[in-house]
Each structure stands twice: as C-alpha cells, then as structure tokens.
N, C-alpha and C positions, 0 to 999 in steps of 0.2 A: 512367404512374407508378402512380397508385391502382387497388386492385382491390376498391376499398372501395364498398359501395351508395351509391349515390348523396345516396339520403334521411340516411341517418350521415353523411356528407360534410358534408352542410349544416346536421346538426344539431351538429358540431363546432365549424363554423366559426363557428355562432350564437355558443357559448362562448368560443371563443376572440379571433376576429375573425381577419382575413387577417394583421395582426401573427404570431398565432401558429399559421400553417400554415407551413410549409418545400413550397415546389411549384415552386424554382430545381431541374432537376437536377445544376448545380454546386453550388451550395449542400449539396443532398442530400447528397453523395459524403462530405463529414466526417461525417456521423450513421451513414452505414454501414459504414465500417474503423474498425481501431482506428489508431491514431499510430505503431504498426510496420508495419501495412498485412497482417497476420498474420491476423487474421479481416474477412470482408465477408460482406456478406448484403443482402437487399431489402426492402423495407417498402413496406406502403401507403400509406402516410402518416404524415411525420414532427408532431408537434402538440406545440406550446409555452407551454403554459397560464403564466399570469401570478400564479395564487390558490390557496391550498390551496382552495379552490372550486371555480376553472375544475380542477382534478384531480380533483377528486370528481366533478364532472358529465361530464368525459369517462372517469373509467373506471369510471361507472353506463351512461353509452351506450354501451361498449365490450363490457360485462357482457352487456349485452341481445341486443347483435348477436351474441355470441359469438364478440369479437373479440381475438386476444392484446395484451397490452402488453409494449412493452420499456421500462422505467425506465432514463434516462440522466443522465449529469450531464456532467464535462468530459470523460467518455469517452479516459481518459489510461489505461485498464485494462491487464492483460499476460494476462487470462484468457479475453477474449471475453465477457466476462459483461454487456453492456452493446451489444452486436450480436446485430440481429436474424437469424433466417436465413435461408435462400436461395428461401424460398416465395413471398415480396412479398404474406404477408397481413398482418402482423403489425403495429403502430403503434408506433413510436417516441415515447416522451412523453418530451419532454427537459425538465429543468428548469432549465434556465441563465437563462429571465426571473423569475426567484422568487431576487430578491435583495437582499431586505431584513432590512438588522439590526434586528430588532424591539424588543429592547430590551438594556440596560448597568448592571447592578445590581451597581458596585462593592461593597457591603454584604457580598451577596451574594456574591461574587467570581465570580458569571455573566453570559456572555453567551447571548442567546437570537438565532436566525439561522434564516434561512429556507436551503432546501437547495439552492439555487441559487448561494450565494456562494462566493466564490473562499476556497483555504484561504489564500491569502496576503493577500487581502484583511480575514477573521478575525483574523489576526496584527496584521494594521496597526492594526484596529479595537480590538483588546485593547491594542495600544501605547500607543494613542489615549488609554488610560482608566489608564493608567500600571500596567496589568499585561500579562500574558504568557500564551498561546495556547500550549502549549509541542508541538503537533504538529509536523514538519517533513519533508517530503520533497521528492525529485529534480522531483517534478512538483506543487507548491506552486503554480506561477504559473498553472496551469489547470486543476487538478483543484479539484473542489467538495466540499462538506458533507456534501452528502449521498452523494455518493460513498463520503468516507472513514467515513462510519457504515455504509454497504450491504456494503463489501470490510470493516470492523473495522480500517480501516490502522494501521499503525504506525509507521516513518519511524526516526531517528537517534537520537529521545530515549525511548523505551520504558524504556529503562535507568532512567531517574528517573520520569519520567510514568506510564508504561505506553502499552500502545493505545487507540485512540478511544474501545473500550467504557468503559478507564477514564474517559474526559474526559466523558463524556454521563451528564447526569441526568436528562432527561426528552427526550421527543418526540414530533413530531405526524407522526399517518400518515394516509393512506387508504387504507381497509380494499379487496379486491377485489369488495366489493359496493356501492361508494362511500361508505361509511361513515367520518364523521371521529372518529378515534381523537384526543381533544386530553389527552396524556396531557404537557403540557408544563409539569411540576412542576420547580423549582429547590430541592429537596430531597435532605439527605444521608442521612436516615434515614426513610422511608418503611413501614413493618413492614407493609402493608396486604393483602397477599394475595402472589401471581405479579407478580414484577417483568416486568412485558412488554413494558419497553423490549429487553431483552436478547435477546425474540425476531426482533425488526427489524434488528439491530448484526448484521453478517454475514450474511443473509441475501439479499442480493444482489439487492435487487428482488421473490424468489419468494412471498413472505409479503403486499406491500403497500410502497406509498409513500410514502418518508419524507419527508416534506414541510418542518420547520422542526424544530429544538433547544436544548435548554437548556444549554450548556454549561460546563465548569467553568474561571477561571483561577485565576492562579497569579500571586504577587508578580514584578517585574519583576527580571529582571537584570540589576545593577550592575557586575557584575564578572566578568573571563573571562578564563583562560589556556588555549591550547591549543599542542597538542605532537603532533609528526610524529615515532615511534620507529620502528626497525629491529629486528627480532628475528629469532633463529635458526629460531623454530617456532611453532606453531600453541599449543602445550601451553606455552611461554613466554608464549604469549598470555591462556592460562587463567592463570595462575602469576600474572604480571601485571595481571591484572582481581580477583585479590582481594586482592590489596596494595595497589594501589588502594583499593580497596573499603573495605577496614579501615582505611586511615589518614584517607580523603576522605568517608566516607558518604555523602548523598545529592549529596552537589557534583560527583560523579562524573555527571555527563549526557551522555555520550558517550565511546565507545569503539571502532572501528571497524577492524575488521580486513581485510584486503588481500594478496592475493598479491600474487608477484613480476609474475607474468603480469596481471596486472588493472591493475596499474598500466602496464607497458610498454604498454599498450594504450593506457593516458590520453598518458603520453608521445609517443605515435606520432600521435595523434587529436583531440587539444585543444588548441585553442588559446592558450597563454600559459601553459604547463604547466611543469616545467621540473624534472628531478634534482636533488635534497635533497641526496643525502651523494653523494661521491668515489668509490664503490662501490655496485653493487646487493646488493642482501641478499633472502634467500627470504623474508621473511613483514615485514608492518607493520602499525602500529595509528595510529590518531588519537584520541589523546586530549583530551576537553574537560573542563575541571571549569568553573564556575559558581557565581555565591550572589548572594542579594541586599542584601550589604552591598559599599559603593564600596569599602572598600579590605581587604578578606577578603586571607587572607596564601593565595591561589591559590597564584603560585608558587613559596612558601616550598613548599609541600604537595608540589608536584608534582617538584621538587626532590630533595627527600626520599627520595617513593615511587621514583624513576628511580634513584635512586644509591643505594636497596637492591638495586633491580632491576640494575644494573650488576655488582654486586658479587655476586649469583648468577646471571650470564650469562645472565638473560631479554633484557637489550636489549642492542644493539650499536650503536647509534648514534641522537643525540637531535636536534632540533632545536622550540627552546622560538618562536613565534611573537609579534612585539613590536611589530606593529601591528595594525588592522582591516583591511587589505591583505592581512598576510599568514596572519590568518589563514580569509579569505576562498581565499584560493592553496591554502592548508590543505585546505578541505574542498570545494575544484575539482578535486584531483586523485581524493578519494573518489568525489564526486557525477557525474563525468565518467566512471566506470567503462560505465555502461550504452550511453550515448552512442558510445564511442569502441569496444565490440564489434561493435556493429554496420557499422563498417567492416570488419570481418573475414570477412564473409560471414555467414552465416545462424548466428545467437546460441540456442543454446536453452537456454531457463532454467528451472531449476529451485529454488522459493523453499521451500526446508525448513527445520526446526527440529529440533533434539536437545538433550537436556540439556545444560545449561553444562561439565560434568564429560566428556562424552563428543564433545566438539569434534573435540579431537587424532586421538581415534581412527577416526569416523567418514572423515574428509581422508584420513589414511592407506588404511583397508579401500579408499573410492570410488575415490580415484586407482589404486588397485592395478589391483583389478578392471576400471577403464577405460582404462588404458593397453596390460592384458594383451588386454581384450576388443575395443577397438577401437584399435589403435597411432597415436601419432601426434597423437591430439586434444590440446587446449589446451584446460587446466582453468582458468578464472577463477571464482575462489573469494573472496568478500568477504562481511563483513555486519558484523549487530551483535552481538559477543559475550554481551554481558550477559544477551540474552535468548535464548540458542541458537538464533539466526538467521541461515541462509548462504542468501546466492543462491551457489548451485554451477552458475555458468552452461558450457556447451563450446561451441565455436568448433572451426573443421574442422582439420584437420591442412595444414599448409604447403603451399603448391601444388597441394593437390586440387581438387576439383571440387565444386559447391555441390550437385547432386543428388544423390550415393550420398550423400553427408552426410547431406540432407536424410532420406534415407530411411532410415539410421538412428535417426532421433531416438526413435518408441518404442520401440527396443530398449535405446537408451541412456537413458531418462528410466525403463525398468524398472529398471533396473540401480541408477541412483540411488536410487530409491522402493525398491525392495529391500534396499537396505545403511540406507533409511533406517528402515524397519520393524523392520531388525533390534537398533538402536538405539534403540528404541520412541521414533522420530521422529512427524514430522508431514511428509505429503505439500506442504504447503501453510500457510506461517506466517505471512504480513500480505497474500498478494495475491487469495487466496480462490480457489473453482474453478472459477466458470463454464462455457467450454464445454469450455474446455482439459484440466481434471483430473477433469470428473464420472465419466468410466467409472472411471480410478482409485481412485476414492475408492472405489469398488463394492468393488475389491480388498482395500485397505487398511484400510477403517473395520472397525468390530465391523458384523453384520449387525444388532444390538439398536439402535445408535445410528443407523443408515441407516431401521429402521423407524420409530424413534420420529420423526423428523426427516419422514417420509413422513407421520405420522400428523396432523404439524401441518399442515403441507403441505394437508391435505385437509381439516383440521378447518376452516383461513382462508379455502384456495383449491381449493372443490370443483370445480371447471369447469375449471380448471388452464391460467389465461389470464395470470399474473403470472409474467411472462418465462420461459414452460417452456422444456423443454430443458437449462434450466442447473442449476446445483450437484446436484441429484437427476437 
C-alpha cells in the first residue's frame, strides 16, 4: 500500500494515532473512486486527522518530505477533484473525523462548524436552533462543509440564498506550509483589506485546507406550497420565472426545470415515482415558494401567478401539492433525475450556466447541433432556472453500445462547451473542474484569468503539493 518513507509514516501516525490511518485495503477502495466509480487513483496513505492541529502537523510533514496532498471530504464529487491519481505517492487527508459544531450564535444568526460535518447534519443543527441552513442538494446525506465551500456548491435554493460563497462569513484554513489561517470572523461588514475567504470558496483544495466556518442562517420556514407544472417550452419556463418573480419576490425559493426525457428516466428508475398529468408534456418546472410566517397566502400567490400563466399558454397543466408527502414525491421525481441516468448506460454530464434570458436558446442551438452531429442521443436536460443553470447531461442512443458512446464523449462535451461559449456561458456552474474540465478550462477561460489564478497558485503553493493536477 504505502510508498511513503518509513520515518513519515510514523511521524503521522505520532499525529494522528492508528484511529486516523485508513491501512484496510477495503476500507481504502472508497477514498480512491468517486460514487460513480468515474475516477480512481492510488495513494500512499489515506490520513484522517481529528484537529485543525493534527492538519497542520501533517501537511507541515507532508511539506517537508515533499509529499502531495489530496483534501477530501464526503467525496460525493462529479469532477474528480477529490481523487488522487494513479502514481500511489500522493496522501489523501480526509476530513470526515473533524465534526464538531463549534458554536450557535442565534444573535448572530451563525453557525460556526468544523469541515467535517454532514451538510444534512448543518440543517438539522440550524433546525435545532429554530433557524434554517438554506443549502440543499441530491447528496446532502453525505457530502460535507467543507466540501461544499472547496466546489462553491449550489444545490435547489441559489434562487433565494445564493451559493455557499454566499452563506460563508469566515474561515479556517491550513496554509500549505502548515500555517493556521483562523480567519473565523462572524462578520457582515468587514472593509479591512482582501477578503481571503473568497480565495479558499472554490478552490478545490489547491490553495489550502479548509478546515471549520462561520456560517450564515436564515429564519426558519413556516410555510410552503409547492407545484409540479407542465409547459410547452423551455422560454415558457423563462416567461414563467418572472411572473413568478414579480408577483412572489423572494418567496420564490425554487424553481426547477426538467425535460421530458429526464423525467421518463426517473419514471423508468425510481422507485415510488409515478405520472402527474394524463399526458406527457415536453418541458416541466417545480415550483416552491416559502416564508417565514405560519400562514403567508403561498397559495393564494401561486394561484395567481399559474392562471396568468395559463391564460398566456406558458403552462399546460398544474398540480398544487397538499401534503409533506407529496410534496416530498414532488421533489423525488427532480432529485432522482441523476440516479435514474445512470441506469441508462454511461451518463455524461455536463454542469453549465448561461444567462437567464438566453436559456430557450442555448437548448435549442445544443440540441440541434447534437442530434445533427451525433443522431440518436438522449438529451437530459434539467436544472435551476433562476440562476442559469443546466446539467445538460446525454445518455447513448437506444440499443447502442456503451464504448463508441463512451468514445464520443470529448467530442460531444466540445460541442456543448462550444454552443456554451458562444452564449458567454460557463463551462462549469456549481460542480467545479477538478480533473474532469481542467484542460478545458485552458480553452474557454480568458488566458488573463488562467494566469492570475496561476499566480496565486504560486504565491500560497510554491512546491505545488495542494492537490495538483486539478483545476489548473
């Protein structure tokens, strides 16, 4: 397993104690794929420190030996950004024993959390204190803190929240020279220099390890209607996200939109799934609105906005949800979107973003282009409107074969990134690049922002031992 010196070995394990070695090679096997089994790789040694301490002592001994690190968390990625590669020098630091809520400053409306904890565990924590965590995504029940601060995640509710960069007001890192950065201020107006939490949000590991946070809540919510609609089109979908918009303002917390094919996918592949309306319809959204008064007129509002939208043929068929049941059903048939591709053979995804306004068209140009350019494929197309974000995932054509497929994918994931460029899109909008999209990025970024990005890179991590390989 280790191809690590001996003498490092045991000055590790001083740090950490045999607790935090991983040296099962079953064990191992989850620290090196990801949960699609899409990237692996070899390490010397997986190490699971307990303290922003035991992390600064093991990557000042890491330093020295001139050994790389991979920062991990629940390792639920879609980029590889969290897998080390195929050399077996490299050390996995995972941080899954570093799970303590350190402190609950209702006042404040923060929570501060070590980056170890479960994002659903956060949620509970924030419940606990009669407010709200408002992060949420498909992989909540095992993705961690510090996860969603290293990828900038986003999840359902960006639409009102924003991304994690918005939810984070301070945090602690270790520098790649072992240095503790305890920059864990619960402050909304700071004027004091370079905000250099913002360096760490996104960065994926390659800057330094984020270790604990200060994060921001939000009053709880009382009150919730949610609505499964049917629409003719994707630009119905625009149409209807600002009639929304203007008559719900921020109550508007979710809006999610779904092909035809994304959903028959969940239909075919989930269990306890089941057909809404009497007919299928090309395009859907799920709508949530929210507030924190008990008895807020939800679905007087929504009501409303549907039977304007009715009346200029954005939607075609509603269904209002009227219990916690269903509308947990609700958001099983969205959040089962990913799950249930992957029954269809080899899924490749592509997580982009384009202006709000330029949705419709995008969908249109891509489909064109990849129906003409590769016949046959299945477009699954969903995300979250609000913030012009599509996973524009394909799926192979009906009784083909998984390898020619497979071996199309970078010609097809050009193709997308091309229509997305031309869109002055983003390669990449909540899942970050890791190992998956770094050469791309090469293509698509400005060369100015690939250098400046280079330049920090070198100014944090001159030795270039903070999960190389990835995003650069």
């Amino acid at each position: 397993m280790s191809m690590l010196d001996q003498r490092l070995l045991q000055d590790l394990e001083k740090v950490v104690g045999e607790a935090g070695l991983v040296r099962d090679e079953q064990r191992l096997q989850s620290y090196l794929s990801d949960w699609r089994n899409a990237y692996r790789g070899k390490a010397a040694l997986v190490v699971r420190p307990a303290s922003t301490e035991q992390v600064a002592a093991v990557v000042r001994l890491c330093s020295a030996a001139g050994v790389a690190l991979v920062p991990q968390g629940g390792n639920t990625g879609l980029c590889g950004g969290s897998i080390p590669d195929g050399s077996g020098t490299q050390v996995v630091l995972s941080l899954t024993r570093m799970t303590q809520i350190r402190d609950v400053d209702a006042g404040n409306e923060t929570i501060t959390v070590e980056a170890g904890v479960l994002l659903q565990r956060l949620q509970e924590a924030a419940a606990e204190a009669g407010r709200l965590f408002p992060l949420s995504l498909g992989a909540e029940g095992s993705c961690t803190v510090g996860g969603n601060l290293a990828t900038n995640a986003g999840g359902t509710a960006v639409l009102r929240y924003g991304n994690m960069r918005d939810l984070v007001l301070g945090l602690e890192v270790v520098l790649p020279d072992g240095r503790i950065w305890n920059g864990l201020r619960g402050l909304r107006k700071d004027n004091t220099g370079y905000d250099l939490k913002h360096l760490f949000v996104g960065s994926e590991g390659t800057l330094g390890i984020i270790t604990a946070a200060v994060l921001k809540l939000y009053p709880a919510v009382r009150s919730r209607t949610t609505a499964w609609v049917a629409l003719p089109s994707p630009q119905a979908a625009v149409d209807l996200i600002g009639r929304m918009r203007a008559l719900c303002g921020d109550r508007l917390t979710g809006f999610e939109l779904m092909s035809r094919q994304s959903v028959e996918f969940v239909l075919r592949h989930v269990a306890g799934c089941s057909e809404l309306f009497a007919e299928p319809h090309p395009w859907y959204v799920l709508i949530e609105l929210s507030d924190t008064l008990v008895d807020a007129p939800l679905a007087e509002m929504l009501e409303s906005g549907l039977g304007e939208a009715f009346e200029q043929g954005e939607a075609l068929d509603a269904v209002v949800a009227s219990s916690e049941a269903q509308v947990a059903a609700l958001w099983k048939l969205r959040e089962g979107i990913s799950e249930a591709q992957n029954h269809e053979g080899p899924s490749l995804k592509h997580d982009i973003s384009v202006p709000v306004s330029r949705i419709p068209a995008f969908i249109a140009q891509a489909d064109a282009r990849l129906q003409q350019a590769f016949p046959g494929v299945r477009i699954v197309a969903y995300g979250h409107v609000g913030d012009g974000n599509l996973h524009y995932n394909i799926s192979k054509p009906l009784g083909s074969e998984d390898a020619p497929f497979k071996a199309q994918a970078e010609a097809i994931m050009q193709l997308i990134y091309d229509v997305t460029a031309a869109f002055a899109g983003s390669i990449s909008a909540e899942h970050g690049l890791g190992q998956a999209k770094r050469e791309a990025a090469r293509r698509y970024k400005d060369p100015l922002e690939l250098e400046l990005m280079r330049t920090l890179k070198n100014a944090l991590d001159p030795a270039g031992l903070m999960n190389p390989g990835k995003l650069l």
